[in-house]
C-alpha positions as CSV (number, residue, x, y, z in Angstrom):
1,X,242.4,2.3,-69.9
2,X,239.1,1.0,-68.4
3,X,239.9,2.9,-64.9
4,X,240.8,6.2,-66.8
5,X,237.7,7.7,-67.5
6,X,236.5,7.5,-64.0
7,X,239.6,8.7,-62.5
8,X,239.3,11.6,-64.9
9,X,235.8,12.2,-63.8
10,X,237.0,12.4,-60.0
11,X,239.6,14.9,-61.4
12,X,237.4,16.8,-63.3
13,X,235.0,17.3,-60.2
14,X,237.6,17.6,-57.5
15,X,239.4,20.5,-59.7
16,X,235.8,22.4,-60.1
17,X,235.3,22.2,-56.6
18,X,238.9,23.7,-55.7
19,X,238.4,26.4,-58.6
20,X,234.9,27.3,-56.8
21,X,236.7,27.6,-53.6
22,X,239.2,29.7,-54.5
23,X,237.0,32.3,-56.2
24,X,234.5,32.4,-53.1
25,X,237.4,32.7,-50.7
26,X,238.6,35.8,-51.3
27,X,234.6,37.1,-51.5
28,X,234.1,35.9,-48.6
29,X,237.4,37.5,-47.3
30,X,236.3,40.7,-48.3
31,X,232.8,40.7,-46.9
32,X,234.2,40.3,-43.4
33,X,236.8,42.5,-43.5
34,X,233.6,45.1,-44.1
35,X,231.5,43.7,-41.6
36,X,234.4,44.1,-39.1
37,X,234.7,47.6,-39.7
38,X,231.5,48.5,-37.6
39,X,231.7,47.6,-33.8
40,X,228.2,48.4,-32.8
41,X,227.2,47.8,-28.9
42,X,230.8,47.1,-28.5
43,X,232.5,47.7,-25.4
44,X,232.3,51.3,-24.0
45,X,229.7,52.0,-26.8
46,X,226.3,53.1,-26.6
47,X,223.7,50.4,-27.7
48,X,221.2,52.0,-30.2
49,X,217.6,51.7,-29.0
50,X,215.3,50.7,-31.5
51,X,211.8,49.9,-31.3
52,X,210.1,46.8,-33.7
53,X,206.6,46.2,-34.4
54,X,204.4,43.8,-35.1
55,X,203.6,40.7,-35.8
56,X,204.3,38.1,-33.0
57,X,203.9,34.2,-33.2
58,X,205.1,30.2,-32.9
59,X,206.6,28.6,-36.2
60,X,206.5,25.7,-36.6
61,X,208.5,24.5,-40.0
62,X,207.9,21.0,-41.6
63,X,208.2,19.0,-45.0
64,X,205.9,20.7,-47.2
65,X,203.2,17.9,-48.5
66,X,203.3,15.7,-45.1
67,X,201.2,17.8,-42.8
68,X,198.6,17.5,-46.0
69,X,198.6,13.9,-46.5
70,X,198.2,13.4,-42.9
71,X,194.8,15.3,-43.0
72,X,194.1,13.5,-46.3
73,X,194.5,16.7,-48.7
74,X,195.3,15.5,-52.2
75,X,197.0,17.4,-55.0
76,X,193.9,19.2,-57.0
77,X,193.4,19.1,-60.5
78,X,192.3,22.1,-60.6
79,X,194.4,24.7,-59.1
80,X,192.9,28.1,-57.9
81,X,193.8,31.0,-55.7
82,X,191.9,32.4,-52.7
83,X,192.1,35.3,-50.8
84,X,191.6,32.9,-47.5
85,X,191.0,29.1,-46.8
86,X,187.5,28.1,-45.4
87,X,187.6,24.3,-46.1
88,X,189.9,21.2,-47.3
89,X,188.8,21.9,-50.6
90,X,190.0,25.0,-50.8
91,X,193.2,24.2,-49.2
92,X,194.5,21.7,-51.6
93,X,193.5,24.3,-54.8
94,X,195.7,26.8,-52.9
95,X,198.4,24.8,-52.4
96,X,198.4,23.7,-56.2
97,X,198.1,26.9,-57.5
98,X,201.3,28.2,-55.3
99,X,203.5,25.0,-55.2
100,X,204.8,24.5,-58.9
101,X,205.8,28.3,-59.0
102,X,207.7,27.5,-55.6
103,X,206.0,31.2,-54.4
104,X,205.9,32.3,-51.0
105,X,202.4,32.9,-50.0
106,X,200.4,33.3,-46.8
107,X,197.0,32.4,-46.1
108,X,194.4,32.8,-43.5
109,X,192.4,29.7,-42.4
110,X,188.7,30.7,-40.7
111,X,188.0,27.0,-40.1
112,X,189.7,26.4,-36.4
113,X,189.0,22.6,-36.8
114,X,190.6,22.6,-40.5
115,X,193.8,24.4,-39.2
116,X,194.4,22.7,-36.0
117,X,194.5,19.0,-37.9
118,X,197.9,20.2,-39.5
119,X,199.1,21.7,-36.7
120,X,198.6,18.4,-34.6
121,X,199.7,16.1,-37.1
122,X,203.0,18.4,-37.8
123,X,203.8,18.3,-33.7
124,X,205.0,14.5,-34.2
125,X,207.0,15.0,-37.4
126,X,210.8,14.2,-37.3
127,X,212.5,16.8,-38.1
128,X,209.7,19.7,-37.1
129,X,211.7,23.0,-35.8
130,X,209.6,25.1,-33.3
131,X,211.0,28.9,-32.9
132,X,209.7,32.8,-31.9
133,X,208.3,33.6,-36.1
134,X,206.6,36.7,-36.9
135,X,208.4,39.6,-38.7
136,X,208.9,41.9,-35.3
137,X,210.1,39.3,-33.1
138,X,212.9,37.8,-35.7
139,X,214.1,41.5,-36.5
140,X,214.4,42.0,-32.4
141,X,216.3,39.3,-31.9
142,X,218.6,39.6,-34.7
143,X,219.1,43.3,-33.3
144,X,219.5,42.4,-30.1
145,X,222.3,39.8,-31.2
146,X,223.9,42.8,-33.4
147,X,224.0,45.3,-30.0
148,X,220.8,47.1,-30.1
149,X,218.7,47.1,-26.9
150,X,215.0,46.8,-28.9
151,X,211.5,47.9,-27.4
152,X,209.5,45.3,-29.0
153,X,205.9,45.8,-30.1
154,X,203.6,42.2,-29.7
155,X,201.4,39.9,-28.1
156,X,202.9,37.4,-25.8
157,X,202.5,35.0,-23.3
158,X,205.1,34.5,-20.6
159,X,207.0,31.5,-22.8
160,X,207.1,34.1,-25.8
161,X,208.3,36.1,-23.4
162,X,211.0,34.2,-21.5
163,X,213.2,33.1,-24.7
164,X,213.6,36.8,-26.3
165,X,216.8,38.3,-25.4
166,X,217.5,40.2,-22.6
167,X,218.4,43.4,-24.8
168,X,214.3,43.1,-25.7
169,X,211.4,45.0,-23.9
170,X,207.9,43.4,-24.7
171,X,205.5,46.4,-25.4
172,X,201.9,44.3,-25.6
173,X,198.8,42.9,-24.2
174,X,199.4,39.6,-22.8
175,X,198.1,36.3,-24.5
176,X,196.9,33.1,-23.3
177,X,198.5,31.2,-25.9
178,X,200.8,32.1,-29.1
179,X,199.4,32.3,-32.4
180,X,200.8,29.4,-34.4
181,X,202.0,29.7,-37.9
182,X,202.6,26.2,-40.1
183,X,205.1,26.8,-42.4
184,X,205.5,23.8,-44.6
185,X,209.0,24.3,-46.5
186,X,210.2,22.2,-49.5
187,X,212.7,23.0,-52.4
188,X,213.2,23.6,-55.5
189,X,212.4,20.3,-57.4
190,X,210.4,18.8,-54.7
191,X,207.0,16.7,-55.9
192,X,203.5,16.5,-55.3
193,X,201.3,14.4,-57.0
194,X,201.6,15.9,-61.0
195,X,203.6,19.1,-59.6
196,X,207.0,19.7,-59.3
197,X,208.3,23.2,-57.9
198,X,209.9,25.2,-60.0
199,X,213.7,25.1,-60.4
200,X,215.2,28.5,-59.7
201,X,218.6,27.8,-57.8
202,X,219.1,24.8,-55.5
203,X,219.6,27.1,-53.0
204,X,216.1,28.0,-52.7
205,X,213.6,26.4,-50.0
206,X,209.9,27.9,-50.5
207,X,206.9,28.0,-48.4
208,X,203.0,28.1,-48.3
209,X,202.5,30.0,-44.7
210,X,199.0,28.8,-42.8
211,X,197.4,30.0,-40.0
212,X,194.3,31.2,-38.2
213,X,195.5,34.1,-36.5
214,X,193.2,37.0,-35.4
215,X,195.6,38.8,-33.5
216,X,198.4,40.1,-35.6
217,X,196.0,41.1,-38.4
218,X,194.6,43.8,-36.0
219,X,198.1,45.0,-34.9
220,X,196.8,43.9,-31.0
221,X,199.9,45.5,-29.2
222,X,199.9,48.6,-31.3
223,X,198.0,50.8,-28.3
224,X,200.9,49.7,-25.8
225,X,203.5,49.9,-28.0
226,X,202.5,53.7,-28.8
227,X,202.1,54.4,-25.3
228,X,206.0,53.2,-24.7
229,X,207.7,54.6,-27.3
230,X,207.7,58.4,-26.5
231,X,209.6,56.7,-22.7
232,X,211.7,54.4,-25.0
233,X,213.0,57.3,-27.4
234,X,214.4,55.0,-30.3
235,X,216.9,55.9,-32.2
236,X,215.3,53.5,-34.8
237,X,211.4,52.6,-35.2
238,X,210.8,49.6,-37.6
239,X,207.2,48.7,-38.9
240,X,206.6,44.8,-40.3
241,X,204.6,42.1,-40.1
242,X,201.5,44.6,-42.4
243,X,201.0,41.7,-44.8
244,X,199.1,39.7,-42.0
245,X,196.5,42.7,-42.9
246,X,196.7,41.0,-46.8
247,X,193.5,39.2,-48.0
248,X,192.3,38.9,-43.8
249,X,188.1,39.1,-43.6
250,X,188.0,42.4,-42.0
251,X,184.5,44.3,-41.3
252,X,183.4,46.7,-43.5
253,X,185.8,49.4,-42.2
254,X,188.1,48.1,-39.3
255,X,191.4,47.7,-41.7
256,X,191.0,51.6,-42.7
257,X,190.9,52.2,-39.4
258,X,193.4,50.3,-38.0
259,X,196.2,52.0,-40.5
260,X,194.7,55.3,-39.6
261,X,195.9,54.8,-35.7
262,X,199.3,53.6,-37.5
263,X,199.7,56.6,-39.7
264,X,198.9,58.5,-36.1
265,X,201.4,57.1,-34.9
266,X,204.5,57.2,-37.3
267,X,203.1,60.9,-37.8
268,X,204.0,61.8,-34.0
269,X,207.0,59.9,-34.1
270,X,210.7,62.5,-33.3
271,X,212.2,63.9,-36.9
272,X,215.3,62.8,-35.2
273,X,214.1,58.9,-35.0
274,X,214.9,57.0,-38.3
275,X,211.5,55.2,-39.6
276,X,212.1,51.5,-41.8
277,X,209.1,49.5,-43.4
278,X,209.7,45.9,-43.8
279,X,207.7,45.4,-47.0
280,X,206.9,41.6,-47.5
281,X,204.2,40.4,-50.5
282,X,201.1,41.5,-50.7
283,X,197.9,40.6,-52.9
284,X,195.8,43.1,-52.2
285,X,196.5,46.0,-54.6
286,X,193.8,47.9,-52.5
287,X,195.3,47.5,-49.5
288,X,199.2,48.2,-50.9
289,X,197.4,51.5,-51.8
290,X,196.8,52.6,-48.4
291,X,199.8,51.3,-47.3
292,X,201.4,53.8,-50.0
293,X,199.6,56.6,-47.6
294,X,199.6,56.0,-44.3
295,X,203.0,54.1,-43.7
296,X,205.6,54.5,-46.9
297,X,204.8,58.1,-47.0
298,X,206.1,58.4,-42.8
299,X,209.4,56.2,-43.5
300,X,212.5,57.1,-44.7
301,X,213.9,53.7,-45.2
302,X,211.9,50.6,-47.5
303,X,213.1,46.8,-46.7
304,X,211.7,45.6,-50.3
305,X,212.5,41.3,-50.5
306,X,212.8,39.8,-54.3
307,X,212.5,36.2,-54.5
308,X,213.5,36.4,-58.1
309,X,216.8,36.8,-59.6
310,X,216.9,40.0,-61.3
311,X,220.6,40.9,-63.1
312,X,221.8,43.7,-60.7
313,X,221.0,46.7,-63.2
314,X,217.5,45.8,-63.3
315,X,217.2,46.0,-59.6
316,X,219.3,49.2,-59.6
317,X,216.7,50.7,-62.1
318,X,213.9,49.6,-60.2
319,X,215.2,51.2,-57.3
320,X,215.9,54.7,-59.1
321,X,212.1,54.7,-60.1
322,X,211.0,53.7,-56.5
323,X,212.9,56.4,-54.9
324,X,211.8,59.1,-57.9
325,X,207.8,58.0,-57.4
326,X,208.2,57.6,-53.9
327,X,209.6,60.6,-53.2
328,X,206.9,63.0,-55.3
329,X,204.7,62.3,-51.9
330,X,205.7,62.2,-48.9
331,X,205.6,63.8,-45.7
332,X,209.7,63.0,-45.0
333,X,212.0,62.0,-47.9
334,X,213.0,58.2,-48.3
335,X,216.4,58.3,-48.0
336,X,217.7,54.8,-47.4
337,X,216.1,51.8,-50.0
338,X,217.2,48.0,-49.0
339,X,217.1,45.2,-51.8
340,X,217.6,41.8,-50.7
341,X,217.9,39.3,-52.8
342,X,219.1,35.5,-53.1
343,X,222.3,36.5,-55.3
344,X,222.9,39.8,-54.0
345,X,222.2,42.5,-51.5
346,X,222.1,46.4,-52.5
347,X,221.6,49.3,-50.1
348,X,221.3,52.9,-51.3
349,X,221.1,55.8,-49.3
350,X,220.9,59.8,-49.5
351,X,223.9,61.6,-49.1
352,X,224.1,64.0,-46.2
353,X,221.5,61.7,-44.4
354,X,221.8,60.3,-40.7
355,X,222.2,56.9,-42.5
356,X,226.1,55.5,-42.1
357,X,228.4,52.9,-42.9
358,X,226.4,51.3,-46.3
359,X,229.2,49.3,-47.1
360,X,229.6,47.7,-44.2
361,X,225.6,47.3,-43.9
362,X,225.8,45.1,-47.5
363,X,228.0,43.1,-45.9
364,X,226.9,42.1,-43.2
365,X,223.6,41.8,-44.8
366,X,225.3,39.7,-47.0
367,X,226.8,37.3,-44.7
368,X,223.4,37.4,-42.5
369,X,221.8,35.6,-45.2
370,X,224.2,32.4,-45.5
371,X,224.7,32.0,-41.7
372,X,220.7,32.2,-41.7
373,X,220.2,29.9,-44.8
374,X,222.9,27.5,-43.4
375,X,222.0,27.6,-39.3
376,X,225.6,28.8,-38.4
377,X,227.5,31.2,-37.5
378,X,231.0,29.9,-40.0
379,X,230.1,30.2,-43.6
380,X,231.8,27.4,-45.8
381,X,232.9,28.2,-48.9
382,X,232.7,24.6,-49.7
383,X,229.0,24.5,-49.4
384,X,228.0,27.9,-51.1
385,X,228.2,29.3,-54.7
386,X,227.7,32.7,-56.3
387,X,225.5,33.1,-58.6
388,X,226.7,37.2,-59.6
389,X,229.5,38.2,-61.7
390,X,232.5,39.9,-60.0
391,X,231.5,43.1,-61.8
392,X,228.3,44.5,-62.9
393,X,226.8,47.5,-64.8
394,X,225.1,49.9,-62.7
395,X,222.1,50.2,-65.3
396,X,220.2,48.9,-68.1
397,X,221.0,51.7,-70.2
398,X,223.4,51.0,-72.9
399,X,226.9,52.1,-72.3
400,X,226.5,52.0,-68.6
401,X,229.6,51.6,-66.4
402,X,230.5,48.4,-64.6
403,X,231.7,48.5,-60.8
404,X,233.1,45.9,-59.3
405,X,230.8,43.8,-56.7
406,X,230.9,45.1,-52.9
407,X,232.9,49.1,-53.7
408,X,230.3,51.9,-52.7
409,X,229.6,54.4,-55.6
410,X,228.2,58.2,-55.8
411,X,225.3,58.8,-58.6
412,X,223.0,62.2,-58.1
413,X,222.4,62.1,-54.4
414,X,222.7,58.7,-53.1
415,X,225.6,56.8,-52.0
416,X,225.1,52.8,-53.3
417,X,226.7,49.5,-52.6
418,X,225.8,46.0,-53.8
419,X,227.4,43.1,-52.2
420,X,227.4,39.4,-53.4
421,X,225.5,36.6,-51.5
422,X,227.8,33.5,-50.7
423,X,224.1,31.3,-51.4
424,X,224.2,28.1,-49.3
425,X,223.9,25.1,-51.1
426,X,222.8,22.9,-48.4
427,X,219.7,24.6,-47.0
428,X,218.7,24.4,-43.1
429,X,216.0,27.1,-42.8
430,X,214.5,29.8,-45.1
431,X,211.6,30.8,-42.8
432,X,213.0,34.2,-41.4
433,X,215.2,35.0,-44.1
434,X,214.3,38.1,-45.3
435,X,213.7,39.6,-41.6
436,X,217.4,38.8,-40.2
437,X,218.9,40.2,-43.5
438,X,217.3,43.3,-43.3
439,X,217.5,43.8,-39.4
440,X,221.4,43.0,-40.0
441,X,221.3,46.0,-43.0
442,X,219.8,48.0,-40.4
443,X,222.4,47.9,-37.7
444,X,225.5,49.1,-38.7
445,X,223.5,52.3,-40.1
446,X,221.8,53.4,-37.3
């Protein structure tokens, strides 16, 4: 009797573990079988051009608190946000005030001395990954990798250069050197000093983004990129990487200006070339404002990332009201509205518009996001859960229907689809994330 417990235990876990897997097999079943459907670039096929700006740069990813201690930055006791980082001080307040919340943040460091200790003492770190970061490389490559052939809007040096795809055309001024971004990840539960990040799912990895880069803030390749993409012709033109714009120390002036040469410019762009914004988070309720008027009002598809974990009909709601308010003011209707988030993806789109194939587009967003999270192409049911019901009601209202989790529906004008994440347990990277699920979205619907 003193063995039975235990080998009841071993039961008891070994029995969840096979009752997990056989409810995320056939999910996972389903969501390829949807992905499969679209063939894009395939054999005998056109490739679809699309262009991709801006926002070009070096990541380098590390344990969260290691780069700090290194430069001797302690936890603060007094926890405090700023717009940008000018000394160590300031530094360690910013990093308390993010890190217990686990939120993704991104701040701008004016001190070159301050910046470059971290960088130099991250270079030697075990364990440090290096890769092409910024929101219009990532979506390029992931593209490129899905059968686009991608004009591709940033400043690069010939290294940059030399390890994009071969599907990618550079459109830039050329740099001396990269701009470097230090991305110290850490995960839900991790520890430093009094804080402990908040637990949301252990699936989560967070990070507090540094750099001093004054480059992508002023869109530096946005003259050439222009310049090419009347020869290009896209089929697709996709604006990220704005939020390097957040909370940077501008002139009096030179921001406002800077979006008035991009409004120009998605302004001239071809009716018959689709436009997507890659949102990201932004501070700066001033600048989200102009953003409102000279980019939202030009595209007619939103990338929109929630870290949260909003039930499904709250997300669905959201996007009704986006599209209803969005759609009082612009100069071409939004007719395509991405939501990505951990649990789930959801993808509505106007009927009758150029925009295709949204099931399949869930899907492979879907699957995008656990080969990303996990660093492989095979997704393991063993090592992922779902954290979304196999059904869901399609509002908050009361009395609202429930559809089953990845089957396209009709309501009004739009055509929608939400498909259920397979969310990796065993995290490799989450630096990129929201850029290759959305670039994924984007393929199979262009």
């Amino acid at each position: 009797m003193a063995d039975s417990f235990p080998l009841q235990l071993k039961f008891g876990t070994v029995l969840s573990a096979l009752l997990a897997f056989l409810r995320l097999e056939p999910v996972l079943s389903s969501l390829l079988r949807a992905e499969g459907k679209v063939k894009v670039g395939s054999e005998g096929s056109a490739r679809p051009r699309v262009a991709v700006g801006f926002g070009g740069r070096v990541d380098i990813v590390v344990d969260a608190v290691v780069p700090l201690d290194g430069m001797d930055v302690r936890p603060s006791e007094e926890p405090l946000h700023h717009d940008f980082i000018e000394n160590a001080e300031q530094l360690a307040r910013s990093f308390a005030y993010f890190f217990p919340s686990g939120a993704a943040s991104e701040r701008f460091v004016t001190n070159d001395t301050l910046f470059g200790q971290p960088v130099e003492a991250s270079r030697e770190l075990p364990g440090n990954r290096r890769s092409v970061g910024g929101d219009a490389p990532v979506m390029a490559g992931r593209m490129a990798m899905e059968g686009c052939d991608v004009l591709l809007g940033v400043s690069a040096n010939p290294d940059f250069a030399d390890v994009l795809s071969q599907h990618i055309t550079v459109a830039g001024n050329s740099a001396e050197e990269p701009d470097i971004h230090l991305i110290p990840e850490y995960p839900s539960g991790a520890e430093w000093g009094r804080y402990t990040s908040e637990r949301r799912s252990p699936a989560e990895s967070h990070g507090y983004i540094v750099h001093s880069d004054n480059r992508n803030p002023y869109l530096a390749s946005m003259k050439e990129f222009e310049q090419k993409l009347q020869e290009f012709q896209p089929d697709l033109l996709v604006i990220g990487g704005l939020q390097m714009m957040d909370s940077f120390p501008f002139k009096q002036g030179e921001r406002d200006a800077l979006l008035a040469q991009l409004s120009h410019l998605l302004s001239s762009t071809s009716p018959k070339t689709g436009v997507h914004f890659e949102m990201a988070s932004f501070v700066d309720e001033g600048l989200l404002a102009r953003l409102l008027e000279a980019v939202v009002t030009h595209a007619d598809s939103l990338g929109v990332n929630e870290q949260e974990l909003p039930p499904v009909a709250t997300a669905l709601d959201q996007m009704r009201e986006l599209y209803r308010l969005v759609n009082g003011r612009r100069a071409r209707p939004l007719a395509r509205l991405h939501v990505h988030t951990l649990a789930f993806q959801a993808i509505a789109v106007a009927r009758g518009s150029p925009w295709k194939n949204t099931v399949s587009a869930a899907a492979e967003a879907s699957l995008t996001a656990s080969r990303h999270a996990r660093g492989s192409a095979e997704i393991d049911p063993g090592k992922a859960e779902l954290v979304t019901d196999e059904s869901f009601s399609v509002s908050r209202q009361e009395g609202s229907r429930r559809i089953p989790l990845l089957e396209d529906w009709e309501e009004g004008d739009y055509e929608i689809c939400v498909a259920p994440v397979l969310v990796c347990t065993e995290v490799y990277q989450a630096a990129g994330g929201g850029d290759n699920i959305s670039a994924a979205g984007l393929v199979p619907q262009v």
